[in-house]
C-alpha positions as CSV (number, residue, x, y, z in Angstrom):
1,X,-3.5,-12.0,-19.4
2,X,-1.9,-13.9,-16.7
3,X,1.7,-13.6,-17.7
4,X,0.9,-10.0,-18.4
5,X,-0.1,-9.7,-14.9
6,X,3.0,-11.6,-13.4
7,X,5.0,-9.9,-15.6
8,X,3.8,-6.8,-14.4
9,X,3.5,-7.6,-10.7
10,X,7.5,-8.5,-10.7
11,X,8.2,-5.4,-12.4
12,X,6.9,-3.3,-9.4
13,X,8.8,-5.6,-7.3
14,X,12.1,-4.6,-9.0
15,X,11.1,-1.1,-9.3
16,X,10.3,-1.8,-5.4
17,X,14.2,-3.5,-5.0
18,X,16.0,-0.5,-6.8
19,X,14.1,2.1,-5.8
20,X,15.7,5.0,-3.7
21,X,16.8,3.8,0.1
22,X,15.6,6.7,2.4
23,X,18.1,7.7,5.4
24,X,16.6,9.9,7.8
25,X,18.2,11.9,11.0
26,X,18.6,9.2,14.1
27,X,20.5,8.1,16.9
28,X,21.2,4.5,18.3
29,X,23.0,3.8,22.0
30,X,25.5,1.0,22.3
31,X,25.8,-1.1,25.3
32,X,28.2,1.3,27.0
33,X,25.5,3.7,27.1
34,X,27.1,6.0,24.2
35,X,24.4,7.9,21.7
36,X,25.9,8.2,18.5
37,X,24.0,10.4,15.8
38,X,23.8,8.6,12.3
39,X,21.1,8.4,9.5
40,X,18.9,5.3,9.3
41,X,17.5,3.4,6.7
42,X,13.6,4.6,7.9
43,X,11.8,1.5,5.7
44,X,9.0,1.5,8.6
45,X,7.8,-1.9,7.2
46,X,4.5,-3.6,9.6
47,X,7.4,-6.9,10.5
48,X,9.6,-5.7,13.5
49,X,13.5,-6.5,12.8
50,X,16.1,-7.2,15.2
51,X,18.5,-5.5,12.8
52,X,18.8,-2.3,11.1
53,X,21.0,-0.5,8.4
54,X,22.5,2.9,9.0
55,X,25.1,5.8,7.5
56,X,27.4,7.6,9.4
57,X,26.8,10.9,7.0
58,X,25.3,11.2,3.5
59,X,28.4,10.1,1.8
60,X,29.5,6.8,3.7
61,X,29.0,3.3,3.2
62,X,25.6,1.5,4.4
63,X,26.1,-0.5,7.5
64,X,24.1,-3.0,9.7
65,X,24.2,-3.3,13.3
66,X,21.9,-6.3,15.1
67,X,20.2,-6.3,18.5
68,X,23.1,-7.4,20.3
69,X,24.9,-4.1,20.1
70,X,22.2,-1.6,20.2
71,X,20.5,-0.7,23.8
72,X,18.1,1.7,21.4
73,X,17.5,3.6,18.1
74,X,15.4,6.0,16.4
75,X,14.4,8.2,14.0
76,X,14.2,12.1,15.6
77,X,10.8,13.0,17.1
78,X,9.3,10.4,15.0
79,X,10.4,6.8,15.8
80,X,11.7,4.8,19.5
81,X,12.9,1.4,19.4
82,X,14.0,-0.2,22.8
83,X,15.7,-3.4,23.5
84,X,13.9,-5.5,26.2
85,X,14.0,-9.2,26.7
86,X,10.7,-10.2,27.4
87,X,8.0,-13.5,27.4
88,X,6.4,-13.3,24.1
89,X,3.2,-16.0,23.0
90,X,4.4,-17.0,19.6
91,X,0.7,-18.3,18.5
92,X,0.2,-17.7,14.9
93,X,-3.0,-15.2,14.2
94,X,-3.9,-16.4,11.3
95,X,-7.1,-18.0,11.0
96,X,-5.9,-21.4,8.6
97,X,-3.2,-21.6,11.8
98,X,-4.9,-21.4,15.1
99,X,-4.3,-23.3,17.8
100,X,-7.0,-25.5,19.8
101,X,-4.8,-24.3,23.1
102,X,-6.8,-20.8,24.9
103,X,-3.8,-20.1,26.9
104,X,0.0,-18.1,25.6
105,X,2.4,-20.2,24.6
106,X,5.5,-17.7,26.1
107,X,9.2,-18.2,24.6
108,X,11.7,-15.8,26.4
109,X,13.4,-13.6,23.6
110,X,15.3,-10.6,22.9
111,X,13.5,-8.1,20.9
112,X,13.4,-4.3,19.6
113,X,9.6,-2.9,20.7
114,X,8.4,-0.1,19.0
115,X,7.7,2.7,21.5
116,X,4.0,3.7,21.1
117,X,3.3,5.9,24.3
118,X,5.9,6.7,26.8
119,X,4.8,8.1,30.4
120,X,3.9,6.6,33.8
121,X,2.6,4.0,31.9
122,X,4.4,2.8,28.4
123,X,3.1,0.9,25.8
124,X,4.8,-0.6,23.1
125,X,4.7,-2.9,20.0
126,X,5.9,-5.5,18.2
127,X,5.0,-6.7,14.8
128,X,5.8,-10.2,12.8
129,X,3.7,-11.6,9.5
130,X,1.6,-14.1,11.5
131,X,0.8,-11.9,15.0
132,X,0.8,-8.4,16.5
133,X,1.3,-8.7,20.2
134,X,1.6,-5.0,22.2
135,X,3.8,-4.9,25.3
136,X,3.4,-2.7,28.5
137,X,4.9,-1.7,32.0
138,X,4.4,1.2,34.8
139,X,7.3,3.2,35.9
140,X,10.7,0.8,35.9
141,X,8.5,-2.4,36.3
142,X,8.7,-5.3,34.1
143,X,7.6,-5.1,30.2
144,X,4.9,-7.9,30.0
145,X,2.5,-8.9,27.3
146,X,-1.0,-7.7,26.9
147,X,-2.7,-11.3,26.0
148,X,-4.7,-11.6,23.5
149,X,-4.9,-14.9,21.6
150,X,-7.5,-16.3,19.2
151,X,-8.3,-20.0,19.5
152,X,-10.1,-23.3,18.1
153,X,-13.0,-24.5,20.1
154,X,-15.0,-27.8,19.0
155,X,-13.8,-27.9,15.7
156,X,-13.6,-24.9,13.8
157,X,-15.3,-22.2,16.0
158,X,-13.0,-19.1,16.9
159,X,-13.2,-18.3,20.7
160,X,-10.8,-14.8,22.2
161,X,-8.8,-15.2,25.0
162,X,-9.3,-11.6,26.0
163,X,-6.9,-11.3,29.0
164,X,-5.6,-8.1,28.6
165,X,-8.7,-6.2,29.5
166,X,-8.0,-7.6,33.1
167,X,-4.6,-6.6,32.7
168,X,-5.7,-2.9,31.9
169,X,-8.1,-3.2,34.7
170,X,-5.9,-4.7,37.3
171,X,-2.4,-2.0,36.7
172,X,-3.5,0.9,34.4
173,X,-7.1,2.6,35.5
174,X,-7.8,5.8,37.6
175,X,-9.8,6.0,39.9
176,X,-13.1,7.0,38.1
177,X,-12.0,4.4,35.4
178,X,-15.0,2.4,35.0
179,X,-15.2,-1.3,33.8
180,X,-17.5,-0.4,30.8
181,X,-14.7,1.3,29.4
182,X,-12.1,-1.4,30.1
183,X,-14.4,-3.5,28.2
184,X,-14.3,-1.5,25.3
185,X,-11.0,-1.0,24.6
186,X,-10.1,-3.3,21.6
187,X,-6.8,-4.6,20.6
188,X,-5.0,-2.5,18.5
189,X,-2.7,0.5,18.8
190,X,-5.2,3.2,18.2
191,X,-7.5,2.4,21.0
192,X,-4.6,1.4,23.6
193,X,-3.0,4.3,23.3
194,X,-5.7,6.5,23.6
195,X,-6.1,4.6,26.6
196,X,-2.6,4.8,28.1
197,X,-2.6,8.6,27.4
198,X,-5.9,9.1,29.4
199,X,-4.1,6.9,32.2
200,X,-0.9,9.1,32.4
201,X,-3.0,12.1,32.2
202,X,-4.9,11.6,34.9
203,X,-1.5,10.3,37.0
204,X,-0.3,14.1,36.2
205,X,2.5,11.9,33.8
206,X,3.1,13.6,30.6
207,X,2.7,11.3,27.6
208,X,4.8,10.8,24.8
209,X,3.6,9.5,21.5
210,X,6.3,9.0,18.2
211,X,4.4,9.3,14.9
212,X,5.8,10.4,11.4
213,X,5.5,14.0,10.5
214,X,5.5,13.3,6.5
215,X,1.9,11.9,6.6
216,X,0.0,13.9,4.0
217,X,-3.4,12.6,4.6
218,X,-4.6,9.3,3.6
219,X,-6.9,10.2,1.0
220,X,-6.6,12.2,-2.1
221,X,-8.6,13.2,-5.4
222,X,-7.4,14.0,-8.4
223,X,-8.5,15.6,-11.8
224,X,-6.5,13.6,-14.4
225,X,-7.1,14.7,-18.5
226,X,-5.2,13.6,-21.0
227,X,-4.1,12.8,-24.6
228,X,-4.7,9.5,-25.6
229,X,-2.1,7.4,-28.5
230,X,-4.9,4.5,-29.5
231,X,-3.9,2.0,-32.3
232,X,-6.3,-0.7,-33.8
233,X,-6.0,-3.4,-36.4
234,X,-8.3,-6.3,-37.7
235,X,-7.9,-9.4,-39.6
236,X,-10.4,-12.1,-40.7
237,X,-10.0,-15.6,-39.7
238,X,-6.6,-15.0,-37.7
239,X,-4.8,-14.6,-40.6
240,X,-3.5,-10.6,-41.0
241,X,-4.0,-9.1,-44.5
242,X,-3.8,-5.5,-45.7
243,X,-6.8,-5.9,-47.9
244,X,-8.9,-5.4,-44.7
245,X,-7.8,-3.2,-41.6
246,X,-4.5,-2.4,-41.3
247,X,-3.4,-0.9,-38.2
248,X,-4.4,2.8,-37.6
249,X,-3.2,5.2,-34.7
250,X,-5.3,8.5,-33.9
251,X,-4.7,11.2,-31.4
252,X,-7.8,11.4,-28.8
253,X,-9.0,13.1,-25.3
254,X,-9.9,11.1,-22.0
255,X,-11.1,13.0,-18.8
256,X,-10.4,10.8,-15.4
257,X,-10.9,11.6,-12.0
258,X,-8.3,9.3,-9.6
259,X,-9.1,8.5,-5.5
260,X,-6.1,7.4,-3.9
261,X,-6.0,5.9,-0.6
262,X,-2.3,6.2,1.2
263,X,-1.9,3.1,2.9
264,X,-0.4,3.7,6.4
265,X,3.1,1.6,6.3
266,X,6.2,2.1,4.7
267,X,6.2,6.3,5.1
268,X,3.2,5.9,2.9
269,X,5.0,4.8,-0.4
270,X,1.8,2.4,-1.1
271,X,-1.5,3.5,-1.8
272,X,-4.3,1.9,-3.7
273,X,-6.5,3.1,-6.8
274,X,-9.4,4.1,-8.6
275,X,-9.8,6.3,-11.6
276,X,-13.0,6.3,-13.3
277,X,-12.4,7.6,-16.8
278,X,-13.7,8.2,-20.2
279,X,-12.0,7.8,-23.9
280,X,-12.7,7.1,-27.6
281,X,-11.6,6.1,-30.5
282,X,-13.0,6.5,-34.1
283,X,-11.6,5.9,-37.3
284,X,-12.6,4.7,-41.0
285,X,-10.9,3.0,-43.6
286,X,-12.3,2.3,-47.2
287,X,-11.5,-1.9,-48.3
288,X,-13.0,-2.7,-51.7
289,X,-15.1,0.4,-51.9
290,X,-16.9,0.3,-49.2
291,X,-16.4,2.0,-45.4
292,X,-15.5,0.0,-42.1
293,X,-15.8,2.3,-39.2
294,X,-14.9,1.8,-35.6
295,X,-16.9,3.7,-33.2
296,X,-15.3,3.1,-29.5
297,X,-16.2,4.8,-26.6
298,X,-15.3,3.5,-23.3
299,X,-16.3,4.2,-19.8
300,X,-12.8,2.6,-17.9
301,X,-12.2,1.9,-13.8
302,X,-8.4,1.3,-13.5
303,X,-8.3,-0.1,-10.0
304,X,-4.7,-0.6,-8.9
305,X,-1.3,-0.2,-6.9
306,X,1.0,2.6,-6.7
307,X,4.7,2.9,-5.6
308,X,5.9,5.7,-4.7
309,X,9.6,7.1,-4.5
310,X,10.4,10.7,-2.5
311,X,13.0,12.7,-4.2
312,X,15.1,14.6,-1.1
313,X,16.1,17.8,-2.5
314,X,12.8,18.8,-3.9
315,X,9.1,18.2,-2.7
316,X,8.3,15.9,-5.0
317,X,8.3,12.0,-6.0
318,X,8.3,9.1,-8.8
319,X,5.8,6.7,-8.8
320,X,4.9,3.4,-10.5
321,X,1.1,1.9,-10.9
322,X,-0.2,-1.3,-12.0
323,X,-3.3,-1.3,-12.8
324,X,-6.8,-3.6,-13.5
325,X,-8.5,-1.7,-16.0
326,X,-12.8,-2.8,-15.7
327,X,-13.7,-1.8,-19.2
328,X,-17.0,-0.9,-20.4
329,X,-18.0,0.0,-24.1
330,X,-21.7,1.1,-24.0
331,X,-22.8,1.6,-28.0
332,X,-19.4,1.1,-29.8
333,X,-19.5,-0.9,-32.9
334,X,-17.3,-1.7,-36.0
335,X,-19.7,-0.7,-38.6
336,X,-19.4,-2.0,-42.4
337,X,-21.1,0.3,-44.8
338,X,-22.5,-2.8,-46.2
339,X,-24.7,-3.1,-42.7
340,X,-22.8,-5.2,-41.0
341,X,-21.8,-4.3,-37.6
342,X,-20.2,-6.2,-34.9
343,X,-20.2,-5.3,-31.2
344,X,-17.3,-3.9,-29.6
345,X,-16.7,-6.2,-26.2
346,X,-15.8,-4.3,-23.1
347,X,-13.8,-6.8,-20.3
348,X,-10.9,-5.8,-18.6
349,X,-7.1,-5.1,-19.5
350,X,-4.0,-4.6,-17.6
351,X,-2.2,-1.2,-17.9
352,X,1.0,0.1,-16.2
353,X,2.1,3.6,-15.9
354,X,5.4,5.6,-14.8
355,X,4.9,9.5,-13.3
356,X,6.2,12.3,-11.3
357,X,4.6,14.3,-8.8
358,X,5.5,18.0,-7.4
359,X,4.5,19.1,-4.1
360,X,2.1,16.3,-4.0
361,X,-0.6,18.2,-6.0
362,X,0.7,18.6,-9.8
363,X,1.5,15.0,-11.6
364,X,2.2,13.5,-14.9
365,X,2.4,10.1,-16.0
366,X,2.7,8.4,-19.1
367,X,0.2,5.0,-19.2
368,X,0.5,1.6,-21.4
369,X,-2.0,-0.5,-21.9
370,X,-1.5,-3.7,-23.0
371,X,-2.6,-5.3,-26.3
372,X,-6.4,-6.5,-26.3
373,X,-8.9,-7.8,-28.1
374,X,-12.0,-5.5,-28.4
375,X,-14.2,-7.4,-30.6
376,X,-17.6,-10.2,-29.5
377,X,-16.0,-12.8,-28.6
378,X,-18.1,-14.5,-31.0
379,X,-16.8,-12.8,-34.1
380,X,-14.7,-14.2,-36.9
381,X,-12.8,-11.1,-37.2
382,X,-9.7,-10.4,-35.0
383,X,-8.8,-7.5,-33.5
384,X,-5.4,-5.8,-31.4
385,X,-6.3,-2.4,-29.7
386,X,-4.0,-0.5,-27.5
387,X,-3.3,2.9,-25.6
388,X,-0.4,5.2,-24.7
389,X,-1.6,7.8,-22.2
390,X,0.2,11.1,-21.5
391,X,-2.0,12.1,-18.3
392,X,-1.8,15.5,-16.5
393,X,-3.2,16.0,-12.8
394,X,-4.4,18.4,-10.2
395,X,-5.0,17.2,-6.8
396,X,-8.3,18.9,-5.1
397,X,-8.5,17.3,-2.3
């Protein structure tokens, strides 16, 4: 099962590598202040770049243009990035890579920050895999750093340098701002936004806020029946024999109902997966006169990932999943008429599966599951069962 799953995992990677690039409307500004229009490559990954691609219309070649030549970019209405060269504390977050030192450790550097709120008071971010660190200023002041570090103390007890609620307190509260609510204002975009917005508001500043418009919610249900393709075969004493069971295929029914949580990055390409289902299989084949039966019926919980690829001329998308199927076989035996029966094992199973979906409600997908042993563990006999799924879907939610 492990190369099974590695193979898997890299072939959502590649589907991942080839998959359709997205170009969406933008603009950048060069450093002689001119705005030229373009589409750009919106990936919207969490690790902040200091390069970006672009196309100068639908039919040109991709290009990419660095830091040192852009003054800004975005995406229309929905993305701002500025250039600003600022102090930034390059302490890794991480817990297995934490410092013993409480204070910043600043580097000066030239970086693109991600415009979160921009008003009186702006607020921005920058993201990289070991820290997030969010920037601010008021008016035309200086973009500085709202500190917040983690840190070792005696050993391996975490301690918070929480600085940047005296920041907030010191440059962006109103007059009836009380300290409580300094206090309680965490460190992470929802919560200092909210924050910055109150602060503009009450300075009569409009606020600005950029956000994709795609979002579709970030949870879905989905009724998903189907037709299911199983095949099963036995042998005695890992050696394969047609005397006994050779390999049957029947045409059966399973009933699943999928939750799908959208995860919020990437234009939410990535979302993670349950789908409780039901199936079964029965057949019967007659070896020296006498019946062996297979009764399986199987209560599955696929949990998994999902990739997702949007299709620009009509509302609708490809997806890959790859999938951990929990397996449980409550009452399903292989029964010989002679009165033998063995116990059908449940475990778990990889699967993949390949789809479309229109208008983000109606799907298909076609599922395989890969070749497993169903049998006690205990058992003499050998066994290969597997699964090809054609599954239809409604979402309801």
């Amino acid at each position: 099962m492990k190369k099974q799953f590695i193979l898997l995992f890299i072939s959502l990677l590649t589907f991942n590598a080839f998959a359709q690039i997205e170009f969406k409307k933008g603009y950048y500004i060069d450093n002689n202040d001119q705005k030229i229009e373009c589409l750009i490559n919106n990936t919207n990954w969490l690790i902040s770049s200091t390069e970006f691609q672009f196309k100068t219309n639908e039919n040109s070649e991709v290009k990419i243009i660095s830091i040192d030549q852009v003054a800004e970019y975005g995406i229309n209405e929905e993305s701002r990035f500025i250039r600003a060269n600022v102090s930034i504390d390059n302490s890794s977050d991480n817990l297995s890579e934490l410092s013993n030192e409480k204070n910043p450790l600043f580097e000066e550097k030239e970086l693109f920050l991600k415009v979160l709120v921009q008003g009186k008071a702006n607020l921005y971010l920058y993201q990289q895999k070991n820290a997030t660190r969010f920037f601010y200023n008021i008016d035309t002041n200086k973009i500085e750093q709202l500190i917040f570090k983690r840190y070792k103390v005696n050993g391996n007890q975490i301690s918070k340098n929480n600085f940047y609620k005296q920041q907030l307190w010191n440059t962006v509260k109103c007059e009836n701002t009380m300290m409580k609510e300094v206090e309680n204002v965490a460190y992470n975009e929802n919560a200092l936004a909210k924050f910055f917005i109150k602060y503009n508001a009450c300075k009569n500043s409009v606020s600005t806020t950029f956000k994709a418009r795609d979002s579709k919610g970030l949870f879905h249900f989905t009724i998903r029946p189907g037709i299911n393709i199983s095949s099963f075969g036995l042998d005695y004493g890992n050696v394969y024999t047609n005397q006994f069971f050779e390999k049957r295929s029947e045409v059966g029914y399973r009933f699943g109902i999928e939750a799908e949580s959208i995860l919020p990055f990437n234009k939410n390409k990535w979302s993670l997966l349950v789908e409780p289902s039901y199936q079964q299989f029965t057949n019967t084949k007659v070896v020296y006169d006498q019946d062996i039966r297979i009764d399986y019926k199987a209560i599955e919980i696929p949990l998994g990932l999902r990739y997702s690829v949007f299709l620009k001329k009509i509302d609708s998308k490809l997806f890959i999943n790859a999938l951990l199927v929990i397996n449980f076989t409550p009452n399903s035996i292989l029964d010989f008429e002679n009165g033998t029966d063995i116990e059908i094992d449940g475990g778990s199973y990889l699967a993949a599966g390949f789809g479309y979906k229109y208008k983000d409600i109606y799907s298909a997908e076609i599922r395989f599951d890969f070749n497993r042993e169903i049998l006690n563990r205990n058992s003499v006999w050998q066994s290969t069962y597997h699964t090809i799924s054609f599954v239809l879907g409604y979402r309801i939610f």
